[in-house]
CHARMM-style PDB file with segment names, atoms N, HN, CA, C and O in Angstrom:
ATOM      1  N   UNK     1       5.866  14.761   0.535  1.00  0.00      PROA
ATOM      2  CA  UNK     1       5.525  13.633  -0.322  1.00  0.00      PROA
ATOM      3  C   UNK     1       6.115  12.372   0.291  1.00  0.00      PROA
ATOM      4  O   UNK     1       7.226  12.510   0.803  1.00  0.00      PROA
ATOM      5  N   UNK     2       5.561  11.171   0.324  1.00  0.00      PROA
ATOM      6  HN  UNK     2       4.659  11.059  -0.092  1.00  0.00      PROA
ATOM      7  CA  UNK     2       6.090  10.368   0.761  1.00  0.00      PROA
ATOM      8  C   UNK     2       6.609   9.713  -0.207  1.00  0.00      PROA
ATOM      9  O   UNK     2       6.256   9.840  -1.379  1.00  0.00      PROA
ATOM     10  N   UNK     3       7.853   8.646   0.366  1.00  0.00      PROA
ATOM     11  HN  UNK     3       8.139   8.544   1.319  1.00  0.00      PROA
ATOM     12  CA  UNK     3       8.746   7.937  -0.140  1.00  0.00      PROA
ATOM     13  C   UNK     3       7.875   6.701  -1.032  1.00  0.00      PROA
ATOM     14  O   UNK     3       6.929   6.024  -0.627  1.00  0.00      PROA
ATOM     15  N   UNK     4       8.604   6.668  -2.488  1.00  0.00      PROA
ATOM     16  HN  UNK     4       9.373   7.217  -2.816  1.00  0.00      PROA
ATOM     17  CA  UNK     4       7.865   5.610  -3.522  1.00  0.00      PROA
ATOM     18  C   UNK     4       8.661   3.998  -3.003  1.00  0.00      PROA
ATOM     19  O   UNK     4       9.863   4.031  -2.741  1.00  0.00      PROA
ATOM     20  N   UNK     5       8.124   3.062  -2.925  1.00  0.00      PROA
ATOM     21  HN  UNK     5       7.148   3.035  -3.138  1.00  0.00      PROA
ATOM     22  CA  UNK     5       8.721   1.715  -2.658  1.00  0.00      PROA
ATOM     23  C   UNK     5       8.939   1.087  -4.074  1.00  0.00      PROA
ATOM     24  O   UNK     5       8.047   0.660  -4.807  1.00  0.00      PROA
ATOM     25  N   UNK     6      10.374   1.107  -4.346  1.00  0.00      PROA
ATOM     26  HN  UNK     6      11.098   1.454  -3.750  1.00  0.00      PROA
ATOM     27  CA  UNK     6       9.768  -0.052  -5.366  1.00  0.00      PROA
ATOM     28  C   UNK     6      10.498  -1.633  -5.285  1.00  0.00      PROA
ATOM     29  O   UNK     6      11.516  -1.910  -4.651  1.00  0.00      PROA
ATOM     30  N   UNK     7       9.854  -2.358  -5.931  1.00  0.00      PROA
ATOM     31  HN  UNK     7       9.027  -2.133  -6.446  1.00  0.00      PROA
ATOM     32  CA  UNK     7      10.023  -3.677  -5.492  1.00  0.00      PROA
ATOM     33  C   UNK     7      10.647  -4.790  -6.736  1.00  0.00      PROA
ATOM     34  O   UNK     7      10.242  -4.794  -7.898  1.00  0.00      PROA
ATOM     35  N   UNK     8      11.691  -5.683  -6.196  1.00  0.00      PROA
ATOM     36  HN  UNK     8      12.021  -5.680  -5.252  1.00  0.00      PROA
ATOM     37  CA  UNK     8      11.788  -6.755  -7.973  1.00  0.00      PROA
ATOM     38  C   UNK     8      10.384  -7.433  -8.138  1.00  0.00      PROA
ATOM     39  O   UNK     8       9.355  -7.471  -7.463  1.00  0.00      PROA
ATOM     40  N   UNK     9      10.775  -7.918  -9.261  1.00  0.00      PROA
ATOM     41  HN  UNK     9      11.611  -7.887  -9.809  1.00  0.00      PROA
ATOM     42  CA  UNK     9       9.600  -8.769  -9.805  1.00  0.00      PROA
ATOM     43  C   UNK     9       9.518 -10.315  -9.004  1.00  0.00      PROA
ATOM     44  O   UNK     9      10.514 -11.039  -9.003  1.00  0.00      PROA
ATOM     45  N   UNK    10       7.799 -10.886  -8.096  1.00  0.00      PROA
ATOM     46  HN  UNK    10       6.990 -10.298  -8.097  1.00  0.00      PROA
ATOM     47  CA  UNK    10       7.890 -11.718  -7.987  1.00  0.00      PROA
ATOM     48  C   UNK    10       8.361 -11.845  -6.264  1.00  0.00      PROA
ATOM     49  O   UNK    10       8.365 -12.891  -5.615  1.00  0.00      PROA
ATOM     50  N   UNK    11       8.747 -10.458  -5.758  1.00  0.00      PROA
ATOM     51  HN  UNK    11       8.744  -9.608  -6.285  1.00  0.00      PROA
ATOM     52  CA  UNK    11       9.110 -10.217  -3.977  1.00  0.00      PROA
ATOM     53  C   UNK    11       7.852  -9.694  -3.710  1.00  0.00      PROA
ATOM     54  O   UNK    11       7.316  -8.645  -4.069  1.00  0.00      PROA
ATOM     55  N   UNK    12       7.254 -11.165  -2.600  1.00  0.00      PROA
ATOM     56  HN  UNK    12       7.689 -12.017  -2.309  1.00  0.00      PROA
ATOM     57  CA  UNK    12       6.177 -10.650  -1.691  1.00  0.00      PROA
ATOM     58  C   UNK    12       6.147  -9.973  -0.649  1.00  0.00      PROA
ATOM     59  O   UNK    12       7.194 -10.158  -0.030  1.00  0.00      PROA
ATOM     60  N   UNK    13       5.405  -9.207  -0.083  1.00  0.00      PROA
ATOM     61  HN  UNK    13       4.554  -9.057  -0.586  1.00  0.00      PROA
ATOM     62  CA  UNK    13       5.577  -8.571   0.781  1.00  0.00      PROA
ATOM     63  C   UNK    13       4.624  -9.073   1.934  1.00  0.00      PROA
ATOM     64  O   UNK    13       3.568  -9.665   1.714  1.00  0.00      PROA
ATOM     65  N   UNK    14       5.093  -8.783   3.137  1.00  0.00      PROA
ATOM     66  HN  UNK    14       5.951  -8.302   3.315  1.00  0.00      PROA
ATOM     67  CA  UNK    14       4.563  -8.794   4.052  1.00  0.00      PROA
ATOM     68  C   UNK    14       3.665  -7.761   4.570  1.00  0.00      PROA
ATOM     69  O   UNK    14       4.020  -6.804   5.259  1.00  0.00      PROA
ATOM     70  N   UNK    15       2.219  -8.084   4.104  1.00  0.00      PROA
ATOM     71  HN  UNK    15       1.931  -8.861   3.544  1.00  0.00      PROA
ATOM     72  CA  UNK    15       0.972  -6.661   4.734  1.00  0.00      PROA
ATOM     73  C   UNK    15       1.430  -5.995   5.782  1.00  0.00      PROA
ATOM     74  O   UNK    15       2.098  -4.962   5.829  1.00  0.00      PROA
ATOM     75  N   UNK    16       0.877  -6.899   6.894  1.00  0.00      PROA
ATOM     76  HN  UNK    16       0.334  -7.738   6.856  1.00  0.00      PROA
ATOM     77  CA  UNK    16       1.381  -7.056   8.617  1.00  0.00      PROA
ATOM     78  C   UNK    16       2.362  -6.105   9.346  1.00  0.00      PROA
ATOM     79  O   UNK    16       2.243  -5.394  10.344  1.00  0.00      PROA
ATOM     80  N   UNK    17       3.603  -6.407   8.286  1.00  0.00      PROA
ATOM     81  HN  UNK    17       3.699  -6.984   7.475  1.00  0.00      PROA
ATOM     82  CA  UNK    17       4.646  -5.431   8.256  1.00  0.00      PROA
ATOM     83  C   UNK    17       4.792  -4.011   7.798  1.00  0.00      PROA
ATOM     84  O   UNK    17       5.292  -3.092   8.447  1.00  0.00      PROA
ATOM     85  N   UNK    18       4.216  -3.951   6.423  1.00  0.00      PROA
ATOM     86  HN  UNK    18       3.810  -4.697   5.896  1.00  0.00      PROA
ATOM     87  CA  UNK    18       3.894  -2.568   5.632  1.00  0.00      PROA
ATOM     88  C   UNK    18       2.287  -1.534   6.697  1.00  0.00      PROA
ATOM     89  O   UNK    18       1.790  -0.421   6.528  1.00  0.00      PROA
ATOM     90  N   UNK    19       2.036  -2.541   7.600  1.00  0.00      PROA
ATOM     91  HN  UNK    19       2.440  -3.445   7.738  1.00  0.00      PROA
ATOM     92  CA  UNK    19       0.671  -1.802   8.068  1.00  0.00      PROA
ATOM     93  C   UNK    19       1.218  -1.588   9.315  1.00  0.00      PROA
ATOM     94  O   UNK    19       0.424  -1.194  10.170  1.00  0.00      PROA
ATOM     95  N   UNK    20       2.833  -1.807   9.774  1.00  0.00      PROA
ATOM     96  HN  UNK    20       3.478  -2.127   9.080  1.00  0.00      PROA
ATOM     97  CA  UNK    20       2.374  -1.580  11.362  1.00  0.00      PROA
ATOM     98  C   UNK    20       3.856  -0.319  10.989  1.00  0.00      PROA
ATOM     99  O   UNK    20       4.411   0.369  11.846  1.00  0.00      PROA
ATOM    100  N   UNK    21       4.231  -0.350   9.290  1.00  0.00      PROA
ATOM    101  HN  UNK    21       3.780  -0.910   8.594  1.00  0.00      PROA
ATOM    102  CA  UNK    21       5.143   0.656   9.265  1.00  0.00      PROA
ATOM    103  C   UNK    21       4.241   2.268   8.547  1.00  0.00      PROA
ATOM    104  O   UNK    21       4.738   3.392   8.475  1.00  0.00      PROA
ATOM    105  N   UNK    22       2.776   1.823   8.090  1.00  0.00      PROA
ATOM    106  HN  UNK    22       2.373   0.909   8.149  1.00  0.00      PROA
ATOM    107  CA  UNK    22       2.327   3.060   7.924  1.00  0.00      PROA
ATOM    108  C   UNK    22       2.039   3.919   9.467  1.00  0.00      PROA
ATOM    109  O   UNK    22       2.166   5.124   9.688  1.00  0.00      PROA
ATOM    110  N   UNK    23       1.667   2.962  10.283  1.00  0.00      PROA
ATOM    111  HN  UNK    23       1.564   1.983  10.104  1.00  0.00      PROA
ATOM    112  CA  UNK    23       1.187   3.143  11.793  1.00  0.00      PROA
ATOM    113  C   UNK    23       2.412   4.192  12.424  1.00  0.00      PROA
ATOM    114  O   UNK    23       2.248   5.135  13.199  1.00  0.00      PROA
ATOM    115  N   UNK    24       3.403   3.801  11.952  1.00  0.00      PROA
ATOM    116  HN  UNK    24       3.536   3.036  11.322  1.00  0.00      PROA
ATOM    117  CA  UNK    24       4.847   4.413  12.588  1.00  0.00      PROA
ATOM    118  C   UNK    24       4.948   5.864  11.748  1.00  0.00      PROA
ATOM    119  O   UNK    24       5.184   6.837  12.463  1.00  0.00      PROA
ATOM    120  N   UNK    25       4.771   6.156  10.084  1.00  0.00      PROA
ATOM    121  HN  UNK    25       4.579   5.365   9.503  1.00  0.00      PROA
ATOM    122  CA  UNK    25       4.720   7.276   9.441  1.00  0.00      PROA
ATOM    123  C   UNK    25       4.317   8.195  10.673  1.00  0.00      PROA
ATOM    124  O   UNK    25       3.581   8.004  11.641  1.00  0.00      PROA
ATOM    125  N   UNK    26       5.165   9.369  10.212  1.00  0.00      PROA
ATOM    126  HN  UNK    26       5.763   9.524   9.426  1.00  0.00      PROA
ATOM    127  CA  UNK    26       4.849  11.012  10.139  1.00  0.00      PROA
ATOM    128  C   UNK    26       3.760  11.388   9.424  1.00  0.00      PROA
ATOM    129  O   UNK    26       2.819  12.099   9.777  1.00  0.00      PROA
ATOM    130  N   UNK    27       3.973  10.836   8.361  1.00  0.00      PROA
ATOM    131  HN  UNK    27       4.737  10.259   8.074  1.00  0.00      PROA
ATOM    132  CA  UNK    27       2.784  11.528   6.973  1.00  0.00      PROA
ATOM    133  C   UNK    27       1.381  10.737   6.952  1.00  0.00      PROA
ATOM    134  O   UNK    27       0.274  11.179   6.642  1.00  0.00      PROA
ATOM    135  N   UNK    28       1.806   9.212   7.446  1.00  0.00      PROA
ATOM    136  HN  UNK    28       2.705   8.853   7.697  1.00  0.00      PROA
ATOM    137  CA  UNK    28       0.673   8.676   7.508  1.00  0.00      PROA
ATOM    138  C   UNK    28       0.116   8.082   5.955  1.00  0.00      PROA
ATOM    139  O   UNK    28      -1.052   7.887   5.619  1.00  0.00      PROA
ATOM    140  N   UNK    29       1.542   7.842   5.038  1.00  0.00      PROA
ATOM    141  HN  UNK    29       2.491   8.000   5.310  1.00  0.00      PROA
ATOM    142  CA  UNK    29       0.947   7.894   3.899  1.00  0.00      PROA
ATOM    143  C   UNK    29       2.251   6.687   3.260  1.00  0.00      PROA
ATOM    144  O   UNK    29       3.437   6.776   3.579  1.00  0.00      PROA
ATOM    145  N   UNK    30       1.852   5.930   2.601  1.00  0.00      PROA
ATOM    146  HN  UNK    30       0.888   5.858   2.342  1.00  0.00      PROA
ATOM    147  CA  UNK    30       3.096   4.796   2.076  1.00  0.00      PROA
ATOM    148  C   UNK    30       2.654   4.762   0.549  1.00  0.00      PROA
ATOM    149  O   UNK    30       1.448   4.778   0.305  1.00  0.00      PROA
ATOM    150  N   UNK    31       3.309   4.729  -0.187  1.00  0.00      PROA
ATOM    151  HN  UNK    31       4.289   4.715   0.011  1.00  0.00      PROA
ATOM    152  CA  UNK    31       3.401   5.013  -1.925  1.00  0.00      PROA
ATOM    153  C   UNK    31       3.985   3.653  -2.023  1.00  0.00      PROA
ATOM    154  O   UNK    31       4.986   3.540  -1.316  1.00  0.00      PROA
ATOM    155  N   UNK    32       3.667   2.600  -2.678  1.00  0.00      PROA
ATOM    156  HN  UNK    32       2.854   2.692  -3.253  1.00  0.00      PROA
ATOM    157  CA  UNK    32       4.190   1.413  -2.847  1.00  0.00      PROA
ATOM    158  C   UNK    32       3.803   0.896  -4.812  1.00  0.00      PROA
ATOM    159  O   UNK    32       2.775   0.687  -5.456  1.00  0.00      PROA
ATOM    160  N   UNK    33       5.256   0.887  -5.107  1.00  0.00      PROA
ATOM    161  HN  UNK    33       6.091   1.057  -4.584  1.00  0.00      PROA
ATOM    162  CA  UNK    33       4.833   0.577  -6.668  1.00  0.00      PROA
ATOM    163  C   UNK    33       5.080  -0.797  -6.959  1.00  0.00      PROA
ATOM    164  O   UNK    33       6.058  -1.495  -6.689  1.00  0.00      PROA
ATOM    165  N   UNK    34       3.582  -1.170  -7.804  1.00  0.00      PROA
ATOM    166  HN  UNK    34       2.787  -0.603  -8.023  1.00  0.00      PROA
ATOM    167  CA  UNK    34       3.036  -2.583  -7.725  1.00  0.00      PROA
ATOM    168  C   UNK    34       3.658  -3.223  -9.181  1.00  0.00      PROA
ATOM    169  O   UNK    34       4.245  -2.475  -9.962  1.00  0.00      PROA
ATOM    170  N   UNK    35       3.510  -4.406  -9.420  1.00  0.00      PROA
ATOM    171  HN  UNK    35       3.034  -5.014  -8.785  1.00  0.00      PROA
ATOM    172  CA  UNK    35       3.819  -4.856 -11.042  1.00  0.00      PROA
ATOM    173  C   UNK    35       3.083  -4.782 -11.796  1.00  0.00      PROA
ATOM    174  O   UNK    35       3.377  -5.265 -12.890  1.00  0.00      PROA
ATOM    175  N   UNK    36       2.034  -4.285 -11.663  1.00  0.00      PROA
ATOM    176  HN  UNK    36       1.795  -3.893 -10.774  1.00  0.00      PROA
ATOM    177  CA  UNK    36       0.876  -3.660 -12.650  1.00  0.00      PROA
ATOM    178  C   UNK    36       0.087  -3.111 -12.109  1.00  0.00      PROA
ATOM    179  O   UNK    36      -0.038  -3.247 -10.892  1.00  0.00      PROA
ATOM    180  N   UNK    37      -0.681  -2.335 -12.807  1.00  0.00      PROA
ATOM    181  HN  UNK    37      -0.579  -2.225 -13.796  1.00  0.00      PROA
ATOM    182  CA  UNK    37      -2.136  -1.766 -12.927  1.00  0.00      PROA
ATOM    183  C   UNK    37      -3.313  -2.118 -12.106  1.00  0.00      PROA
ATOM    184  O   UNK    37      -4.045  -1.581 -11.274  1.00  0.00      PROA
ATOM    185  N   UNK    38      -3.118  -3.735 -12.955  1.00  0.00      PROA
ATOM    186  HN  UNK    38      -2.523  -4.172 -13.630  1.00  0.00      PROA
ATOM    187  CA  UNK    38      -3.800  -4.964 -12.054  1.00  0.00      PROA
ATOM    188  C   UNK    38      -3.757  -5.489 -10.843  1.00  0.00      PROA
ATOM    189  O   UNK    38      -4.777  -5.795 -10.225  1.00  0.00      PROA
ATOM    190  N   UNK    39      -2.468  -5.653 -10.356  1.00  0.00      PROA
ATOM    191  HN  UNK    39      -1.639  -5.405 -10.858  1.00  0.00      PROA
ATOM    192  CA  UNK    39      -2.309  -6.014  -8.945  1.00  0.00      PROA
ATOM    193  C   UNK    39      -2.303  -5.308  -7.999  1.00  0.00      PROA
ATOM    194  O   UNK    39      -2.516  -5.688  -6.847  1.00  0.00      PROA
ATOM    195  N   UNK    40      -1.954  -3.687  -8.499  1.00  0.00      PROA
ATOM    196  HN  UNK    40      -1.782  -3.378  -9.435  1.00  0.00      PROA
ATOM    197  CA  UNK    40      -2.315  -2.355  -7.302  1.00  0.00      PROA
ATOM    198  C   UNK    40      -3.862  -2.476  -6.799  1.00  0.00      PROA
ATOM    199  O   UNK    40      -4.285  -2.510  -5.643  1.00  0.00      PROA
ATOM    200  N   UNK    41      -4.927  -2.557  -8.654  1.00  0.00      PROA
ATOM    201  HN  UNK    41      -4.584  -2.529  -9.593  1.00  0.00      PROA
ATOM    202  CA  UNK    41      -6.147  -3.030  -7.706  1.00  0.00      PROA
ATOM    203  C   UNK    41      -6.943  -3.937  -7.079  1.00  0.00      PROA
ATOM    204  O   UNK    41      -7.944  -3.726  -6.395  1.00  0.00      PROA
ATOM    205  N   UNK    42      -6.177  -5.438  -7.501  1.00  0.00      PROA
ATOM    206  HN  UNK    42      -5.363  -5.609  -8.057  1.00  0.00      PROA
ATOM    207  CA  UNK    42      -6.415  -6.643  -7.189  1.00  0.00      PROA
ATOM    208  C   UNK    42      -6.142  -6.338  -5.260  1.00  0.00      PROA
ATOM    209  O   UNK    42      -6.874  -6.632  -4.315  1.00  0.00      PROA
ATOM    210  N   UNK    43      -4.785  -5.644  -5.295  1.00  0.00      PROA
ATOM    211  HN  UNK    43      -4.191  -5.405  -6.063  1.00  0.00      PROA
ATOM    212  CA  UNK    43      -4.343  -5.633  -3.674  1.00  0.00      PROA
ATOM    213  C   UNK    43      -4.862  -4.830  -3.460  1.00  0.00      PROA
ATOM    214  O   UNK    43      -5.614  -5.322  -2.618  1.00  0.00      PROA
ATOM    215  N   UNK    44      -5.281  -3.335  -3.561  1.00  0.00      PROA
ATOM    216  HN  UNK    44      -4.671  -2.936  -4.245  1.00  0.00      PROA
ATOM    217  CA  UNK    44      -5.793  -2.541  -2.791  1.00  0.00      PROA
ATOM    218  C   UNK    44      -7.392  -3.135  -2.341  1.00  0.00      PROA
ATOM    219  O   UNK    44      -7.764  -2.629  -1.282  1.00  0.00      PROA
ATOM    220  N   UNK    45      -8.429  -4.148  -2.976  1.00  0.00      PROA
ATOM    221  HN  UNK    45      -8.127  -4.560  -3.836  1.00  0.00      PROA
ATOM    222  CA  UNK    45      -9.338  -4.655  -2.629  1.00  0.00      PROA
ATOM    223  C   UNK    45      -9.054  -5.542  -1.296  1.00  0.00      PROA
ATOM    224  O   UNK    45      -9.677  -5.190  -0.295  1.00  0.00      PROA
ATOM    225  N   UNK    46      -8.241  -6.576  -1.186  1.00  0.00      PROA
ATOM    226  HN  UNK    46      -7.735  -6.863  -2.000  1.00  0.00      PROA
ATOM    227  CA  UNK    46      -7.788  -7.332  -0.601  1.00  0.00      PROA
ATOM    228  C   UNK    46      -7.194  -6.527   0.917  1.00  0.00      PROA
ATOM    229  O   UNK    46      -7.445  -6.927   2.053  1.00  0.00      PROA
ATOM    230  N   UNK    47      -6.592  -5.650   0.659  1.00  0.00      PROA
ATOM    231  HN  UNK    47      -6.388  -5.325  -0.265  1.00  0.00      PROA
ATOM    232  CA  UNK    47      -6.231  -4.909   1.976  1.00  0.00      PROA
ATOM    233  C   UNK    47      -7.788  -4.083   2.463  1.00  0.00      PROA
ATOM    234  O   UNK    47      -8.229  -4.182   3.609  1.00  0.00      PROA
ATOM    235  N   UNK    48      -8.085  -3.738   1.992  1.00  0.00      PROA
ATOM    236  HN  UNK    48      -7.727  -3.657   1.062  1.00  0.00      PROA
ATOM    237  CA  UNK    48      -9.674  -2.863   2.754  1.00  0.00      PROA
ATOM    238  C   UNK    48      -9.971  -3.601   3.060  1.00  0.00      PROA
ATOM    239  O   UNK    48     -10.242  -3.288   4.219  1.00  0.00      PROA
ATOM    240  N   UNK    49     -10.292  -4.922   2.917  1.00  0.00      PROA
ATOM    241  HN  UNK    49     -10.072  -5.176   1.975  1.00  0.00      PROA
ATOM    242  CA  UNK    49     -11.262  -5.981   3.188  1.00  0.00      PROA
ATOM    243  C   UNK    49     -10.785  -6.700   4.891  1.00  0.00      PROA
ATOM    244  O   UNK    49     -11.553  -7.056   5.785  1.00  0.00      PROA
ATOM    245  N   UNK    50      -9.267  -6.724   4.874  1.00  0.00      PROA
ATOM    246  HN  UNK    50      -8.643  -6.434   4.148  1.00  0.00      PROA
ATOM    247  CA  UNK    50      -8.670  -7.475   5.937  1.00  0.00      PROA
ATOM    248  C   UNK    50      -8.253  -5.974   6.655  1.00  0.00      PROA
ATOM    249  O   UNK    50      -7.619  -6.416   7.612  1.00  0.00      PROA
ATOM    250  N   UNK    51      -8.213  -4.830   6.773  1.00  0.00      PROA
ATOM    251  HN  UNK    51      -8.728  -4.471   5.995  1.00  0.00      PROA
ATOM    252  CA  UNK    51      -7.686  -3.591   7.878  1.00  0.00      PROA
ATOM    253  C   UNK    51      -8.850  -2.596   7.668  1.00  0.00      PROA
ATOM    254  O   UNK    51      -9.306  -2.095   6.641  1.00  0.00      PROA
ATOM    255  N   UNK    52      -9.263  -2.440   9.283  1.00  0.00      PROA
ATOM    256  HN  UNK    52      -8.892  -2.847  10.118  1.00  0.00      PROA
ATOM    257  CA  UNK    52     -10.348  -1.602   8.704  1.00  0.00      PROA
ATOM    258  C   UNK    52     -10.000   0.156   8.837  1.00  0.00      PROA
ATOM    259  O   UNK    52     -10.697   1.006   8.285  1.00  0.00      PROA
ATOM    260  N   UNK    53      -8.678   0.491   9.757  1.00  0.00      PROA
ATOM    261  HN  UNK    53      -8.112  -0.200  10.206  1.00  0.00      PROA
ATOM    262  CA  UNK    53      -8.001   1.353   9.549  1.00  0.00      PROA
ATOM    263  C   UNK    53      -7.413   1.970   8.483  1.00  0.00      PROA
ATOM    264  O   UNK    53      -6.478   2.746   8.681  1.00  0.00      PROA
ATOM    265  N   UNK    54      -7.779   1.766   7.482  1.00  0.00      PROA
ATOM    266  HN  UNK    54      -8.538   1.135   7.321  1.00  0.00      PROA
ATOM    267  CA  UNK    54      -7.241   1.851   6.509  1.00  0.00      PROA
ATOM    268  C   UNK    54      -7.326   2.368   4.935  1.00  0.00      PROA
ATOM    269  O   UNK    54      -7.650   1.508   4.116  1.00  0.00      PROA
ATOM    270  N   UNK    55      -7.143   3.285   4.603  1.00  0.00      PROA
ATOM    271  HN  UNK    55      -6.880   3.984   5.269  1.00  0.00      PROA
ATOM    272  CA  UNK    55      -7.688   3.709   3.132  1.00  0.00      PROA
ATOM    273  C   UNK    55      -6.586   3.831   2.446  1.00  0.00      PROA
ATOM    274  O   UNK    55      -5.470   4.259   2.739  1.00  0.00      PROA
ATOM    275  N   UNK    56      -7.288   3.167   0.990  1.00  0.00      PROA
ATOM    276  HN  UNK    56      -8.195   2.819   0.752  1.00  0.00      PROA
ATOM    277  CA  UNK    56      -6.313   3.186  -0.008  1.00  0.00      PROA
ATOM    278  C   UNK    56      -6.736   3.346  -1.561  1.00  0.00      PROA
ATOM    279  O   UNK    56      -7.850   3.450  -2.076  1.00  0.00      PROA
ATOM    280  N   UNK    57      -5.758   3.331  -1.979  1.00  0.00      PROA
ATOM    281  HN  UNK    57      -4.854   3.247  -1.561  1.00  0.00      PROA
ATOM    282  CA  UNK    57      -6.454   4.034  -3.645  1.00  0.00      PROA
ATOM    283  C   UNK    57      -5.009   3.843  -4.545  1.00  0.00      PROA
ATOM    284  O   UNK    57      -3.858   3.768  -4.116  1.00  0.00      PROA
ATOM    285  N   UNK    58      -5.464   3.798  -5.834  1.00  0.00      PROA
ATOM    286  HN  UNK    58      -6.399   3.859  -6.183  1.00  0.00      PROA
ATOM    287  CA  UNK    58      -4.244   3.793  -7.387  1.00  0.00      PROA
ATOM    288  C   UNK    58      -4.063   4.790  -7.893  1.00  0.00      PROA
ATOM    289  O   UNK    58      -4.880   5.650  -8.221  1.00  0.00      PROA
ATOM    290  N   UNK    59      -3.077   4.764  -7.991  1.00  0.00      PROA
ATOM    291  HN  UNK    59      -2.414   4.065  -7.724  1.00  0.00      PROA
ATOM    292  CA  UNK    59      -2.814   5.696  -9.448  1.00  0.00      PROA
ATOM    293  C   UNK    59      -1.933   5.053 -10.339  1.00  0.00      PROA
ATOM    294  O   UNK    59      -0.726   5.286 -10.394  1.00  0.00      PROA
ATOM    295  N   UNK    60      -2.543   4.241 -11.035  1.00  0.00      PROA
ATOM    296  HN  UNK    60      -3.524   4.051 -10.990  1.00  0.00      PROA
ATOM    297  CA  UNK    60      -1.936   3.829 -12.252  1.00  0.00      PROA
ATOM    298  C   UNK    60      -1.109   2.163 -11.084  1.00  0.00      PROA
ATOM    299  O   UNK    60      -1.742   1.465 -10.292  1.00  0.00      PROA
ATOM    300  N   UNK    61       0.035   2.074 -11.363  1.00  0.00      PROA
ATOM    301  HN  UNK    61       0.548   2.641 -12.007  1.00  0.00      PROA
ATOM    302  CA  UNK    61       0.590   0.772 -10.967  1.00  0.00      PROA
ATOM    303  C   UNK    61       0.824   1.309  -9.539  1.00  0.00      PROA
ATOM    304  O   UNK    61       0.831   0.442  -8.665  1.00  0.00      PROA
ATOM    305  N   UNK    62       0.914   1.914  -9.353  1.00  0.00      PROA
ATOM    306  HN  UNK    62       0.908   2.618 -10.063  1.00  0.00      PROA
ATOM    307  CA  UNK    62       1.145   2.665  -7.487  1.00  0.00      PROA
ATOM    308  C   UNK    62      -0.343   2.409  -6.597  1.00  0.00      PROA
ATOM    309  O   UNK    62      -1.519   2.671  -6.850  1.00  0.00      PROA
ATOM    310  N   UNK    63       0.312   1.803  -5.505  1.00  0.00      PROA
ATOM    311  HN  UNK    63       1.268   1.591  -5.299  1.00  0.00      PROA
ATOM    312  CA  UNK    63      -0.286   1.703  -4.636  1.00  0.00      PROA
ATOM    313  C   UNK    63      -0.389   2.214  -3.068  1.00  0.00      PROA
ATOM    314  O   UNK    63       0.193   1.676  -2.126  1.00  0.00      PROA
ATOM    315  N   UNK    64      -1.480   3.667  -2.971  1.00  0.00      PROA
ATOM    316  HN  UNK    64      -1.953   4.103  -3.736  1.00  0.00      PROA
ATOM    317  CA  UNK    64      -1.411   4.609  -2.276  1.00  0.00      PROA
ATOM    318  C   UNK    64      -1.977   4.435  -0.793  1.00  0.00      PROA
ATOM    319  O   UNK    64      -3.114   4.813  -0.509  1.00  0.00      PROA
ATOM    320  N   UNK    65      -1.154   3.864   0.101  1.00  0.00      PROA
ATOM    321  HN  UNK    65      -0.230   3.557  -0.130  1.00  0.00      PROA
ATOM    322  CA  UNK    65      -1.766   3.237   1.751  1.00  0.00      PROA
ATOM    323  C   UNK    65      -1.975   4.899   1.992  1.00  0.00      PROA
ATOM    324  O   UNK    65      -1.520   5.876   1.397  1.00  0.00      PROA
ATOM    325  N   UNK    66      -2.918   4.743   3.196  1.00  0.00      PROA
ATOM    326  HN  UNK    66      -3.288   3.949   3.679  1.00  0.00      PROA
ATOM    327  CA  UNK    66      -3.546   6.086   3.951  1.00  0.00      PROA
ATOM    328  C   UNK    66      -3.998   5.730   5.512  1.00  0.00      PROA
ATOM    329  O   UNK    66      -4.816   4.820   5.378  1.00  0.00      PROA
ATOM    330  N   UNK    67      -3.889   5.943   6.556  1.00  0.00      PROA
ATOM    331  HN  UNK    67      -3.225   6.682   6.664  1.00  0.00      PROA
ATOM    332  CA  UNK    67      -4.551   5.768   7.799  1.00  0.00      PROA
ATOM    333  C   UNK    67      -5.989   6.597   7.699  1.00  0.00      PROA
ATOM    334  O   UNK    67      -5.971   7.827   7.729  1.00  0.00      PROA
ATOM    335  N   UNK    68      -7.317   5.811   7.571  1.00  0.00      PROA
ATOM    336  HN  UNK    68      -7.331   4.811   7.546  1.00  0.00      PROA
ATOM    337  CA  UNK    68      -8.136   6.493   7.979  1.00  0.00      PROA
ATOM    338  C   UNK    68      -8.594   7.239   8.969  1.00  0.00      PROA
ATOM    339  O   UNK    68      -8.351   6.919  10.133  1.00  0.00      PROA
ATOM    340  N   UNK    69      -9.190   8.142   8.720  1.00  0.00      PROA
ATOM    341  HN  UNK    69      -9.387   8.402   7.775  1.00  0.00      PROA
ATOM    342  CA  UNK    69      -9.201   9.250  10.737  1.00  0.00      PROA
ATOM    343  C   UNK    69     -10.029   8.398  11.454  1.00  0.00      PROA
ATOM    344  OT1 UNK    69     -10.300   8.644  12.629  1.00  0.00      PROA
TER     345      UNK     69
END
């Protein structure tokens, strides 16, 4: 299982950074918990759109990075 991120309220993150540390995973898999519901899927749109390596999906406020094959 991979490691859950969680974050304070209001700390942006750097994509760029979180995408060149899924690249580095073993598992190939980053669990990142968002401040809502809303912004897991507001961002998970926003990231497909700008990496095309890349699949991702919610569960609930979590936001589930994936390396596509």
């Amino acid at each position: 299982m991979a490691r859950s991120l969680k974050f304070r309220r209001g700390r942006k993150l750097d994509w760029d950074s979180e995408i060149e540390r899924l690249n580095r995973t073993a598992s190939g898999q980053r669990r990142i918990v968002m401040g809502s519901d809303g912004s897991a899927q507001v961002t998970r749109v926003r990231l497909l759109s700008r990496y095309a390596n890349l699949r991702a999906r919610t569960e609930g406020r979590v936001l589930v990075l994936e390396l596509a094959p």
